[in-house]
Structures are given as C-alpha cells and as structure tokens.
MIZA-997807 format. One record per residue (C-alpha): residue in three letters; x, y, z. Coordinates in nm, 2 decimals. Each point is the difference from the previous one (the first is absolute). Layout:
! residues N
<pt><aa>ALA</aa><c1>X</c1><c2>Y</c2><c3>Z</c3></pt>
...
END
This chain:
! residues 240
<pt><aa>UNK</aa><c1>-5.09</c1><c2>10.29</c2><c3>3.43</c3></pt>
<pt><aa>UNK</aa><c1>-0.30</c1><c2>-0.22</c2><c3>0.17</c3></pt>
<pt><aa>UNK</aa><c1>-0.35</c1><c2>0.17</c2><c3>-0.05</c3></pt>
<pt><aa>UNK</aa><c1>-0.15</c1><c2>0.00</c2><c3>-0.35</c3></pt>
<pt><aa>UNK</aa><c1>0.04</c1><c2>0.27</c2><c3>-0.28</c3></pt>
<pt><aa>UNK</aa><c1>-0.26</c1><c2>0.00</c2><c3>-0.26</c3></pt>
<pt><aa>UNK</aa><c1>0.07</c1><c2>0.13</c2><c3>-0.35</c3></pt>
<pt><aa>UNK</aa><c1>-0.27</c1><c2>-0.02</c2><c3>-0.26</c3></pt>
<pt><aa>UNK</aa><c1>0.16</c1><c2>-0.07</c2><c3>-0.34</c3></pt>
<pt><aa>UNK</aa><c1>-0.25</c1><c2>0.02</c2><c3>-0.29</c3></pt>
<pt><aa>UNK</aa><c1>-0.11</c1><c2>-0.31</c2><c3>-0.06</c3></pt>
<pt><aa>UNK</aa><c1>0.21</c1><c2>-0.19</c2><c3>0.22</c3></pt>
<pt><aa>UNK</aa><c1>-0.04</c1><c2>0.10</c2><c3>0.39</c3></pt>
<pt><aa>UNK</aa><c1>0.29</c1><c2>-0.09</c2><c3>0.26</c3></pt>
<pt><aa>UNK</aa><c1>0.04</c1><c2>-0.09</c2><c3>0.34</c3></pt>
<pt><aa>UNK</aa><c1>0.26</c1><c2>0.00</c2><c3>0.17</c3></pt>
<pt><aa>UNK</aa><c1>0.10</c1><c2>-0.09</c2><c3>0.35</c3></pt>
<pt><aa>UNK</aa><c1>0.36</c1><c2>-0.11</c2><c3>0.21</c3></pt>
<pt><aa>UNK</aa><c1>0.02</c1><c2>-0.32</c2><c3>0.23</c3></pt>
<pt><aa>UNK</aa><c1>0.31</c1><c2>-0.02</c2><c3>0.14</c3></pt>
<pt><aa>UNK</aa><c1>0.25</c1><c2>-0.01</c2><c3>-0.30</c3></pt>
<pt><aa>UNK</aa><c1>-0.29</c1><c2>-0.09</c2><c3>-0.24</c3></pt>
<pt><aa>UNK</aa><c1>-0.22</c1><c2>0.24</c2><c3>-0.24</c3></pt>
<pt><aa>UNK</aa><c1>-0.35</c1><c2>-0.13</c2><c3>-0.06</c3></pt>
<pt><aa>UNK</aa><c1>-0.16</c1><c2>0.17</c2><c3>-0.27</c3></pt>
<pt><aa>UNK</aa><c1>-0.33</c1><c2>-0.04</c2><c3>-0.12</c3></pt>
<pt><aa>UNK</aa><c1>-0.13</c1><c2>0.01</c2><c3>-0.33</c3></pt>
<pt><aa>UNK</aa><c1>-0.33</c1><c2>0.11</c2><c3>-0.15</c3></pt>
<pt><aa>UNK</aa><c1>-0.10</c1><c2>0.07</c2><c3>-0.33</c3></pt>
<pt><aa>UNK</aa><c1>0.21</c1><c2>-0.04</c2><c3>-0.36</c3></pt>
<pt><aa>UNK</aa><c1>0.32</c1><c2>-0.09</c2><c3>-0.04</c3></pt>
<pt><aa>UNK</aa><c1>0.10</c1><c2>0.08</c2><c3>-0.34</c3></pt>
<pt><aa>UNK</aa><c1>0.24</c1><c2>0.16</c2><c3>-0.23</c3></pt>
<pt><aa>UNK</aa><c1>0.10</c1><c2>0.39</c2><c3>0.10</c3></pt>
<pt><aa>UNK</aa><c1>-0.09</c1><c2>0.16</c2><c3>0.30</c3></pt>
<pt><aa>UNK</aa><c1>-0.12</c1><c2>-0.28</c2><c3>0.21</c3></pt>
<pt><aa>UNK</aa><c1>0.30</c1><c2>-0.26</c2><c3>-0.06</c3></pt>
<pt><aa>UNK</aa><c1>0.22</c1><c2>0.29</c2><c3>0.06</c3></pt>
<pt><aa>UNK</aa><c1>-0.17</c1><c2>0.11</c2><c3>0.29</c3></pt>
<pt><aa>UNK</aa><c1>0.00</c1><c2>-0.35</c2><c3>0.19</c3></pt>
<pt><aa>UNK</aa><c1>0.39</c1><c2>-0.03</c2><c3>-0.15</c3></pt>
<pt><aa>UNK</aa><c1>0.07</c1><c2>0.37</c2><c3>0.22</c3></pt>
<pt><aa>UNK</aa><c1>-0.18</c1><c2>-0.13</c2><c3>0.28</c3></pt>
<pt><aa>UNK</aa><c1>0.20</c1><c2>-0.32</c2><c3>0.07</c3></pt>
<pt><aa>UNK</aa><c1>0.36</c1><c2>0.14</c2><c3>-0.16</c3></pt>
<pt><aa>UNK</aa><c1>-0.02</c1><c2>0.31</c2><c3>0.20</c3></pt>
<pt><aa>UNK</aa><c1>0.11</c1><c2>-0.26</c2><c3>0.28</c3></pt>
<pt><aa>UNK</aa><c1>0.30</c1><c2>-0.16</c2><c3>-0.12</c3></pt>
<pt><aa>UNK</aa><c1>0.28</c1><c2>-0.13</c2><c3>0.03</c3></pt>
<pt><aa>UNK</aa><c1>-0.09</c1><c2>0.08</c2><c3>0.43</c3></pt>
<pt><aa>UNK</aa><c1>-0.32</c1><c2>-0.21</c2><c3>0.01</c3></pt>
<pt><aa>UNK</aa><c1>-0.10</c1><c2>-0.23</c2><c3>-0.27</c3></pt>
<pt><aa>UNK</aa><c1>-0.20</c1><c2>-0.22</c2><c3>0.15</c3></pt>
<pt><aa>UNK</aa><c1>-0.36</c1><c2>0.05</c2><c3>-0.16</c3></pt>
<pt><aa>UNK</aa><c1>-0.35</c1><c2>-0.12</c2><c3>0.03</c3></pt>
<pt><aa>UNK</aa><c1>-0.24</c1><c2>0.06</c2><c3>-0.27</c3></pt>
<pt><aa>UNK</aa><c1>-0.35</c1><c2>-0.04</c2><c3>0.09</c3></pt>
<pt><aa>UNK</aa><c1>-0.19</c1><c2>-0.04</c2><c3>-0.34</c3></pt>
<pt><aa>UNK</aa><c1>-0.37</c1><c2>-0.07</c2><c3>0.15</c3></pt>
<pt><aa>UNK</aa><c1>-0.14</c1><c2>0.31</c2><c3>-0.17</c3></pt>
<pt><aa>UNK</aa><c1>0.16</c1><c2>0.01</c2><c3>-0.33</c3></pt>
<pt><aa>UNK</aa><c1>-0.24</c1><c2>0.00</c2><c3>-0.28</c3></pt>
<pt><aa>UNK</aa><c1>0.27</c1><c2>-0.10</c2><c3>-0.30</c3></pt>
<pt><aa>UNK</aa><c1>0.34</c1><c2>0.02</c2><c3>-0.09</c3></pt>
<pt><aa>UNK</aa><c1>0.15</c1><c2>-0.01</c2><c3>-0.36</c3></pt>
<pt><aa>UNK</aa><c1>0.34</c1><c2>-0.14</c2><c3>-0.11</c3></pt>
<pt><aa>UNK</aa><c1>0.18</c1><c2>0.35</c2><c3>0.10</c3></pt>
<pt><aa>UNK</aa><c1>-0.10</c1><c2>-0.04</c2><c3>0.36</c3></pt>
<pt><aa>UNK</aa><c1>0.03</c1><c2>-0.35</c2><c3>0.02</c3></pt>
<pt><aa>UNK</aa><c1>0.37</c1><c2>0.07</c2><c3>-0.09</c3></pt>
<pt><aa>UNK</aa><c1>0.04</c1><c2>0.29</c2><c3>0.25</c3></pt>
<pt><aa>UNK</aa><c1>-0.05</c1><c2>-0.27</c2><c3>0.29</c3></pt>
<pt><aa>UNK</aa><c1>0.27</c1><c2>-0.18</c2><c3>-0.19</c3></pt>
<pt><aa>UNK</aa><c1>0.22</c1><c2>0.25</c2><c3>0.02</c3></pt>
<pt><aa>UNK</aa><c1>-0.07</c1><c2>0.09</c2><c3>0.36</c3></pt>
<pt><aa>UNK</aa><c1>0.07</c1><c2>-0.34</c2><c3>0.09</c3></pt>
<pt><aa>UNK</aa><c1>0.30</c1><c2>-0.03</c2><c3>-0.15</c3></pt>
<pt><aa>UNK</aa><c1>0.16</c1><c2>0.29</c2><c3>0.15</c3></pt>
<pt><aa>UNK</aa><c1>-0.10</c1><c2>-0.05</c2><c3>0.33</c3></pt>
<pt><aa>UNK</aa><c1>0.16</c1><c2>-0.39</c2><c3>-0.04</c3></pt>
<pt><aa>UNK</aa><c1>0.29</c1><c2>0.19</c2><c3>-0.16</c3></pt>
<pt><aa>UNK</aa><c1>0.09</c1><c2>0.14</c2><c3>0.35</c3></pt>
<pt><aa>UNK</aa><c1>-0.15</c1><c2>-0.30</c2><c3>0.23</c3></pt>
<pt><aa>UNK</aa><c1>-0.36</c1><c2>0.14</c2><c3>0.05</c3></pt>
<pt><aa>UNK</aa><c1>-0.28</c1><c2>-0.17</c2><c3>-0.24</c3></pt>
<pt><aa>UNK</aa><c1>-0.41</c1><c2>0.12</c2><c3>-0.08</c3></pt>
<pt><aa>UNK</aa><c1>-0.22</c1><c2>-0.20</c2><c3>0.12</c3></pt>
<pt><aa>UNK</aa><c1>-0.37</c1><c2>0.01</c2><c3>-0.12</c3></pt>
<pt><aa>UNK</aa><c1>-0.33</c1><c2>-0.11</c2><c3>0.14</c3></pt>
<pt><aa>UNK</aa><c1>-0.31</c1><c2>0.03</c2><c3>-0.05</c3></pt>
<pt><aa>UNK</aa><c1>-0.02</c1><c2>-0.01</c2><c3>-0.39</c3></pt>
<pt><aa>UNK</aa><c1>-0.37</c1><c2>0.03</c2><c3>-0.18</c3></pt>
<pt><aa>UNK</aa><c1>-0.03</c1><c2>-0.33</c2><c3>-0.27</c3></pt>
<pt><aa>UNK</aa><c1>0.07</c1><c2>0.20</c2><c3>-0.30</c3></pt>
<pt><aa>UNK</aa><c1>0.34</c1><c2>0.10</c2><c3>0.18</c3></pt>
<pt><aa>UNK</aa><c1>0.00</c1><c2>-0.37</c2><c3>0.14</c3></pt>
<pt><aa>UNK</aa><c1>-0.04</c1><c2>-0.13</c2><c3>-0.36</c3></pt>
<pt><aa>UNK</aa><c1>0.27</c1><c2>0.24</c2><c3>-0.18</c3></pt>
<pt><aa>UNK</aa><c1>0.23</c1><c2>-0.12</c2><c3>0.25</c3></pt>
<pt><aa>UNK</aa><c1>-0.09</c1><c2>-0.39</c2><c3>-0.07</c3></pt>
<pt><aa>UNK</aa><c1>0.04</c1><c2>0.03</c2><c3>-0.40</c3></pt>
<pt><aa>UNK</aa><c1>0.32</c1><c2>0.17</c2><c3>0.00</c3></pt>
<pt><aa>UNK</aa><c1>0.18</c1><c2>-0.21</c2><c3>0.26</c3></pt>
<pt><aa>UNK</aa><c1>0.05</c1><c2>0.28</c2><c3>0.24</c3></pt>
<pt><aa>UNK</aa><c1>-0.16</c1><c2>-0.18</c2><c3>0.28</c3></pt>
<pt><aa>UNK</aa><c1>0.30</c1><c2>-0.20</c2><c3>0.04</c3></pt>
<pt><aa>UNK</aa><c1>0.17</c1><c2>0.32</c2><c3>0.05</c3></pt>
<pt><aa>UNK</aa><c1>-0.17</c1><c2>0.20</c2><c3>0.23</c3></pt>
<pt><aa>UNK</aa><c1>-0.05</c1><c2>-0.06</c2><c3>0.33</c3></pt>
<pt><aa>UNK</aa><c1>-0.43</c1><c2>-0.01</c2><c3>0.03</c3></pt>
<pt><aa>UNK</aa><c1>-0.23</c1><c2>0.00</c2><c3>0.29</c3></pt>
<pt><aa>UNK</aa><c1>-0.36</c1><c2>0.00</c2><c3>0.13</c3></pt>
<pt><aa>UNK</aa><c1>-0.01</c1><c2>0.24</c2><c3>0.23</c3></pt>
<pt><aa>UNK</aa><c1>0.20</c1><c2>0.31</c2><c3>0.11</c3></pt>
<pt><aa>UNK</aa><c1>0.11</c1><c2>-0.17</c2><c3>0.29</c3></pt>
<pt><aa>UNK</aa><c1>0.14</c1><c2>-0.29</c2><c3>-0.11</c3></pt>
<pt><aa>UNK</aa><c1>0.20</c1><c2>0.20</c2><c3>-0.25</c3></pt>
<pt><aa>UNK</aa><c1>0.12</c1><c2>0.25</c2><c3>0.31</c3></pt>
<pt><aa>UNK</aa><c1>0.08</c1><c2>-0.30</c2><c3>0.19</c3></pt>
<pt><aa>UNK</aa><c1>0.25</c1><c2>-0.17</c2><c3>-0.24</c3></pt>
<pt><aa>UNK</aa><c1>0.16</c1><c2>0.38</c2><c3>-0.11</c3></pt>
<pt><aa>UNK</aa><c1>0.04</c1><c2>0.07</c2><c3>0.38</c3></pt>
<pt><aa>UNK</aa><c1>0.19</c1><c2>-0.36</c2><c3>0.08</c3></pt>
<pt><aa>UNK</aa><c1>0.20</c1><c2>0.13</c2><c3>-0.26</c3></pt>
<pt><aa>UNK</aa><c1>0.10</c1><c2>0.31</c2><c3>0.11</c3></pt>
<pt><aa>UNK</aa><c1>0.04</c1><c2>-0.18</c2><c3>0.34</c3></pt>
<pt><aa>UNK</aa><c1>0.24</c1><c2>-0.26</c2><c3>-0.13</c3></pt>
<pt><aa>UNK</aa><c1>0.20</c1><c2>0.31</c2><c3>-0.13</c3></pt>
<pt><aa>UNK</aa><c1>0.01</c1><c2>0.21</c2><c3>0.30</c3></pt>
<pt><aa>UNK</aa><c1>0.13</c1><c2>-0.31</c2><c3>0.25</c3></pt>
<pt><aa>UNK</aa><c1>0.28</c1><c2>-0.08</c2><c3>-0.30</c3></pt>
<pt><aa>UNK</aa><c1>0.10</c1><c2>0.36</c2><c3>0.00</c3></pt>
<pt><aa>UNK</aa><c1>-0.01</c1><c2>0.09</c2><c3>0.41</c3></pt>
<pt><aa>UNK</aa><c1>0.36</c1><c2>-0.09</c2><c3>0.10</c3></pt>
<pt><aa>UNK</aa><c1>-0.12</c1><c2>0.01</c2><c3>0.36</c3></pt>
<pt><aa>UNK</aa><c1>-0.37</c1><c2>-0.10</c2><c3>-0.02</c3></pt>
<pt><aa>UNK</aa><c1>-0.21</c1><c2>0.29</c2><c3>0.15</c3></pt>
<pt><aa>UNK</aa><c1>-0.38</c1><c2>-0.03</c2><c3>0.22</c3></pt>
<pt><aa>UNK</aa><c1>-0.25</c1><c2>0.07</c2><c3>-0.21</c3></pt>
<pt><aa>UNK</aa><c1>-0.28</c1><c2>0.22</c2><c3>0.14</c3></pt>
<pt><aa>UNK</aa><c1>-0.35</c1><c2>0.07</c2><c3>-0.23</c3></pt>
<pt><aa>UNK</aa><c1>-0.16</c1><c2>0.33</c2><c3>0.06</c3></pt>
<pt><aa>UNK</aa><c1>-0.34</c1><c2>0.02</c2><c3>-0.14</c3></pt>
<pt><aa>UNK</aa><c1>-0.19</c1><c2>0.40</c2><c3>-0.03</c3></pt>
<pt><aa>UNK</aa><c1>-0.21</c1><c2>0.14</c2><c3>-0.26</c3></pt>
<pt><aa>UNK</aa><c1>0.23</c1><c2>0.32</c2><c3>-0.03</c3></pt>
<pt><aa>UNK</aa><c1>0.32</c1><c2>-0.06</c2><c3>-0.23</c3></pt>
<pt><aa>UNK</aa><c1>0.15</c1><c2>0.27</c2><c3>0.15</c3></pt>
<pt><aa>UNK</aa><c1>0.00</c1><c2>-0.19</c2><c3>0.37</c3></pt>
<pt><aa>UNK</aa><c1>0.16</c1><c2>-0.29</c2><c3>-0.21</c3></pt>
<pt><aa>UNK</aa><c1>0.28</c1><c2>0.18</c2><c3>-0.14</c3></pt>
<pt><aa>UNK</aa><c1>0.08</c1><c2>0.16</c2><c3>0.32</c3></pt>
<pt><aa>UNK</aa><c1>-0.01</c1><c2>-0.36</c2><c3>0.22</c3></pt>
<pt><aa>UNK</aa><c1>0.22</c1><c2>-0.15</c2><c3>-0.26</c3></pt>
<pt><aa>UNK</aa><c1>0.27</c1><c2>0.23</c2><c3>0.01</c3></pt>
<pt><aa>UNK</aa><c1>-0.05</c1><c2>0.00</c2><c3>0.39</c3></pt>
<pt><aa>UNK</aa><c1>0.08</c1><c2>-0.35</c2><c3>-0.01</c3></pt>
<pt><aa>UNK</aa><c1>0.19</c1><c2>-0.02</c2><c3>-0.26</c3></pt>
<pt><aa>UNK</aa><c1>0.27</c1><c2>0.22</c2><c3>0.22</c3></pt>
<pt><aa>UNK</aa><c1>-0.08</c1><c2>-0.25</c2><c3>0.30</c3></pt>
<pt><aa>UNK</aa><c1>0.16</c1><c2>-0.29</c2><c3>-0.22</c3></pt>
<pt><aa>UNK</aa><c1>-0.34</c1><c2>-0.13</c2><c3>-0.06</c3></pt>
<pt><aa>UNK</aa><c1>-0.19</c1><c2>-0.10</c2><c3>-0.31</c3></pt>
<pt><aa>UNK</aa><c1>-0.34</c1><c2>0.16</c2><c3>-0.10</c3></pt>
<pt><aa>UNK</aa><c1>-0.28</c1><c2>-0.16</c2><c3>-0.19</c3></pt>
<pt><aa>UNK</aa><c1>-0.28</c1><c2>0.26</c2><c3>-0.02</c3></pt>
<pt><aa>UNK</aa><c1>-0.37</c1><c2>-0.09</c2><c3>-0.15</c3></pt>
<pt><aa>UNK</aa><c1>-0.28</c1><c2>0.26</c2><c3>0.04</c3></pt>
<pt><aa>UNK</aa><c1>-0.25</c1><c2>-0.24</c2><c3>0.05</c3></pt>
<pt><aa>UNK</aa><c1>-0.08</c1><c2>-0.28</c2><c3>0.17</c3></pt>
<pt><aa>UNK</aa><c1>-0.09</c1><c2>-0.19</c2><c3>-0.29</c3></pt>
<pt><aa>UNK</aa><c1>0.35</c1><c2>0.00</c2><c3>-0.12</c3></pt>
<pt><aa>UNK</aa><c1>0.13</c1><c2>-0.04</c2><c3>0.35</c3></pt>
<pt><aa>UNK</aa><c1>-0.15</c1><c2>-0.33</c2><c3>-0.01</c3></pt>
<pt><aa>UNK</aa><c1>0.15</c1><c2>-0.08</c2><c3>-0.34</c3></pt>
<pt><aa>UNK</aa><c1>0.36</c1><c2>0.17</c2><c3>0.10</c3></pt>
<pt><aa>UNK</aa><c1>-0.04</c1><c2>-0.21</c2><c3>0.33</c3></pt>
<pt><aa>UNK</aa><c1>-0.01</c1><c2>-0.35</c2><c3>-0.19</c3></pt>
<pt><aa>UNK</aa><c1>0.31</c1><c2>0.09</c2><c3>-0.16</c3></pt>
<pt><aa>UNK</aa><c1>0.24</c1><c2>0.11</c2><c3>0.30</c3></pt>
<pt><aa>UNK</aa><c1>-0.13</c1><c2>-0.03</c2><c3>0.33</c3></pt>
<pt><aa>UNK</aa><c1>0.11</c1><c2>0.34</c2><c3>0.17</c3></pt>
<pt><aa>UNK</aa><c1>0.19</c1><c2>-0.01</c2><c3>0.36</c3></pt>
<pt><aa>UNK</aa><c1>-0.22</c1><c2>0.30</c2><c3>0.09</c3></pt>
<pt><aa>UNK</aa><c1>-0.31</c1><c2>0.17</c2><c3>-0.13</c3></pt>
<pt><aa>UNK</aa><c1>-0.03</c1><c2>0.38</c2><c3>0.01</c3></pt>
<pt><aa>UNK</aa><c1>-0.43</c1><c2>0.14</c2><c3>-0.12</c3></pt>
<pt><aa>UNK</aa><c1>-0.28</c1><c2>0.17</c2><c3>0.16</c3></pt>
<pt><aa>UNK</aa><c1>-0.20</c1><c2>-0.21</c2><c3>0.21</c3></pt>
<pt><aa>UNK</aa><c1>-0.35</c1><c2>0.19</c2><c3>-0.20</c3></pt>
<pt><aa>UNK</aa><c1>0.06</c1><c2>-0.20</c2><c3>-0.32</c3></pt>
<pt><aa>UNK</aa><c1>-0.18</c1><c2>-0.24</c2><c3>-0.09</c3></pt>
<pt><aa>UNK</aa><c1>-0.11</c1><c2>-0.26</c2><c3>-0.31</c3></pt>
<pt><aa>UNK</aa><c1>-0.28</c1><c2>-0.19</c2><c3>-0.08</c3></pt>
<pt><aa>UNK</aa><c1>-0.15</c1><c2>0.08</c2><c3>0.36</c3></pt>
<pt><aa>UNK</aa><c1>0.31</c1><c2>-0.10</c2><c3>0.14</c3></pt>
<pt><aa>UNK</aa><c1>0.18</c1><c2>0.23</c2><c3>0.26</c3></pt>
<pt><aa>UNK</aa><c1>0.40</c1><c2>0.04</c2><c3>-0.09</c3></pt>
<pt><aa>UNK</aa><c1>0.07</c1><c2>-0.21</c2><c3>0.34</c3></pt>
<pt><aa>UNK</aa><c1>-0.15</c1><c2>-0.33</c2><c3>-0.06</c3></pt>
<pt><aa>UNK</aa><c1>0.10</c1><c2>0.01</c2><c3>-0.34</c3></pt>
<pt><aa>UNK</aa><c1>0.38</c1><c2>0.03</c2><c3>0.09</c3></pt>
<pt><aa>UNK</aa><c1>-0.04</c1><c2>-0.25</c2><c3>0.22</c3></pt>
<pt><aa>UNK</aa><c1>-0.16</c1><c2>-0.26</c2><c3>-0.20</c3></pt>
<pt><aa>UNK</aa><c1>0.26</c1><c2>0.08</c2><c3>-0.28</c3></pt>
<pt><aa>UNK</aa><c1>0.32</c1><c2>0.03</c2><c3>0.21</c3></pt>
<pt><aa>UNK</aa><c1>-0.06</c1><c2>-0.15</c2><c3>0.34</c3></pt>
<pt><aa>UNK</aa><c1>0.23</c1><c2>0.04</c2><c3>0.30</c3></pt>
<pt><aa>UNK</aa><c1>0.08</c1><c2>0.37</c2><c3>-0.20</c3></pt>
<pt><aa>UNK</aa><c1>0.03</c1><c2>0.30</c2><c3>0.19</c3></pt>
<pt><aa>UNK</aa><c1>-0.31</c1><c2>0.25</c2><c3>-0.15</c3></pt>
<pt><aa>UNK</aa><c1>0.13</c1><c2>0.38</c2><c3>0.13</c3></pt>
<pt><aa>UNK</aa><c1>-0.28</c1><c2>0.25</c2><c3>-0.10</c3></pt>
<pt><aa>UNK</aa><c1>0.09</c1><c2>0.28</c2><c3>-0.13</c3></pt>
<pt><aa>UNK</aa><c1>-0.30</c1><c2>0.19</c2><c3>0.16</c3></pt>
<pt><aa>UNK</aa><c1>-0.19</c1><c2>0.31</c2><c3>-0.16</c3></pt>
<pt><aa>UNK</aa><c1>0.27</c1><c2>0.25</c2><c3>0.08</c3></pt>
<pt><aa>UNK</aa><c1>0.32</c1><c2>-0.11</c2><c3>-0.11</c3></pt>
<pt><aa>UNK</aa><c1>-0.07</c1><c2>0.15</c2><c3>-0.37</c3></pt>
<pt><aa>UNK</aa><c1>-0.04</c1><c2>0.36</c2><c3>0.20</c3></pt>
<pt><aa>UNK</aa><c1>0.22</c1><c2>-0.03</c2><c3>0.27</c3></pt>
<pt><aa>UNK</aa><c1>0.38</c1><c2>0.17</c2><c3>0.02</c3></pt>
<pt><aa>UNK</aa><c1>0.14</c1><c2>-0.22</c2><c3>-0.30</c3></pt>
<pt><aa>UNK</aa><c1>0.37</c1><c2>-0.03</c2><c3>0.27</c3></pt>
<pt><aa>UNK</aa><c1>-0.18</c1><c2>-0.06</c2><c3>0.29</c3></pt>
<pt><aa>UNK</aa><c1>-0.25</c1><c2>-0.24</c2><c3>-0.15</c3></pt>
<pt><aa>UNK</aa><c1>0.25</c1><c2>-0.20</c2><c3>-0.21</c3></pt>
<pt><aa>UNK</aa><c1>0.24</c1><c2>0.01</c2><c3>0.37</c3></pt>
<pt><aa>UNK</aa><c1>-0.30</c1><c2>-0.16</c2><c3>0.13</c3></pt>
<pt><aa>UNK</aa><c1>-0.10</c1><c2>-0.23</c2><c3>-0.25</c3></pt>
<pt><aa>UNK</aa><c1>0.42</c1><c2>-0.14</c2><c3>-0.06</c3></pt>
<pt><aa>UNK</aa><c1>0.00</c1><c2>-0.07</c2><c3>0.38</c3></pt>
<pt><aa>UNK</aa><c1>-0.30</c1><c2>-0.20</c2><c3>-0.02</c3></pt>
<pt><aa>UNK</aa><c1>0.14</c1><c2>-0.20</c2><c3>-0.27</c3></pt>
<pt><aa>UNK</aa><c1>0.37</c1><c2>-0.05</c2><c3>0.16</c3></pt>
<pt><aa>UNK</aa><c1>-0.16</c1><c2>-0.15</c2><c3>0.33</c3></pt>
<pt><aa>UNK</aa><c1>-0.21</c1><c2>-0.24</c2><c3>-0.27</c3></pt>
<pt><aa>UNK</aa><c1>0.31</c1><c2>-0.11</c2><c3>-0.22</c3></pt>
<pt><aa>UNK</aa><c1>0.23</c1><c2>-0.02</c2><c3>0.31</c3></pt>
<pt><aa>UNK</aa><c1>0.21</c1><c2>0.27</c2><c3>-0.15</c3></pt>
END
C-alpha cells in the first residue's frame, strides 16, 4: 500500500512505505535479540511470498548484534528463495564494519543512498513484469498523496488492460520514472518538490509524456462518473 505506516517498536523504530512492487522500510534505533529482530522480521515477512522485493534503509540504526545481523540473513534468503532479494543501503560504520569482517558484504546487495538501492530493486521488478506480461501492457504512473486514490486508479486501470505504477510523492516519482518510463502520467498538477511544480518535473524526467492532472476534485467527485471521465481521457491518450 503506497503512503507510510509508522510503528514504534521499543528500541528499534520502523518505517515503512510501498513503491510500486517494493517495500522501503526504514530503520532507527537497536536491532537486537527479542522484540526488535522480531519486529523488523514481522514487518518484512508479513509481505511474502506476494512482494519480496525489500529495501532496508539502515541510516539511523544505532547497533545491531549477531541476532539481528542474522535476521537480515534470513530475510534475504527467503525473499531469494521465491525470486525477490533485500537490498540494504545506507548502513552506519559499525553496521558497515560487521558486514566487512564476516564476509557478508559479498552477499548483500549494499548502497549509498536510498535511491540507488530503489533504482536497482525497481529494474528488477521491471525485468520481471515484461518476462511475465504475455501481451506487453502501457504502463501509466499515477502520482497522489492519498493511498486510497492509488488503490482505486489501479484497479481502474488495471480493468482497462493497463499497468499501474503508483508513488505518493514526487520524490519517488522521479526514482520510479528512471526505472520504467510510463506511456502516460496520471497526478495533481498542485504537487510539487524541491520548489519544483509536478509539470516541469514530468517533463524533464519523461519528455514527449502526456502529464493529465488529476485536478482538486476528482478525490470528491461521483467515484463512476469521475473514473468514466478519467478512463476516457486515458483511451484517447493510449489510442485504445
């Protein structure tokens, strides 16, 4: 589900958040033996075998013992077990060193930053979805702050024969866009990053894509008649 869902967890503090067919979840605090392992073990589990394709973002873990390093080790291996993988980035020095003297950094997947971790897990999950489309589908990205406007855009389009890749910011949008350029963009025209207005950013990322703003009202508008509306906007787009 895009959006994020904080859960505080003792000692250890997650954050979690969807991107596409990825789950981000950021880390803060301990991650020991008891009730934190098991807590970041629940968080990423909870999501398998659908969607294991996991980024761990370690920047604001404080220390981890043997027990937690070995709950990432387990998490990886069942996510490789059914063709997903945990990727981490981010990790402090003391995670960074751990890593190093027990040979595990040749087995991890490691990054910088967030985004270049995102980046290589959504190319992944790209590769998959061409291999698994029979009759490749246009991809359209629909960008809005409310997850509950994602969910219902995907299934509209979903039923249209078309394939939804949802973010709830532009931030990700950007990152998401590097990884599959859409056929068509679906957002509200009022977002905005970085003083950035959702328009030129589009265009700068995707150019020669058609940008259709949503507009303030289609959250409170007749959900038939706006979707009617919205699905004949697209089809005159995609050629359909």
């Amino acid at each position: 589900m895009p959006g994020y869902n904080a859960e505080p967890m003792s000692n250890l503090q997650l954050k979690s958040r969807w991107l596409w067919d990825v789950l981000i979840v950021q880390c803060a605090g301990r991650i020991v033996a008891g009730v934190e392992a098991q807590s970041l073990h629940d968080e990423v589990r909870k999501n398998f075998p659908h969607l294991p394709h996991i980024v761990l973002a370690m920047a604001g873990v404080q220390f981890i013992d043997s027990s937690g390093l070995g709950t990432i080790v387990r998490l990886m291996s069942a996510a490789r077990a059914v063709g997903g993988d945990v990727k981490i980035c981010q990790p402090p020095p003391m995670m960074r060193k751990a890593l190093t003297m027990t040979n595990l950094h040749t087995v991890f997947d490691i990054y910088d930053t967030e985004d270049e971790a995102l980046l290589a897990a959504l190319r992944t999950r790209k590769t998959e979805a061409e291999s698994l489309d029979a009759h490749p589908r246009a991809v359209v990205l629909c960008v809005d702050e409310s997850p509950d406007v994602l969910a219902y855009l995907a299934e509209l389009l979903r039923e249209e024969g078309l394939r939804a890749i949802t973010a709830s910011n532009l931030a990700d949008a950007q990152v998401l866009m590097k990884a599959r350029r859409p056929h068509l963009i679906l957002a509200n025209a009022r977002l905005s990053a970085n003083g950035r207005a959702a328009s030129e950013i589009f265009s700068s990322c995707c150019p020669g894509v058609t940008f259709l703003d949503l507009g303030e009202a289609f959250s409170h508008d007749d959900a038939g008649e706006a979707g009617a509306k919205l699905l004949a906007l697209v089809r005159s787009e995609i050629g359909r």
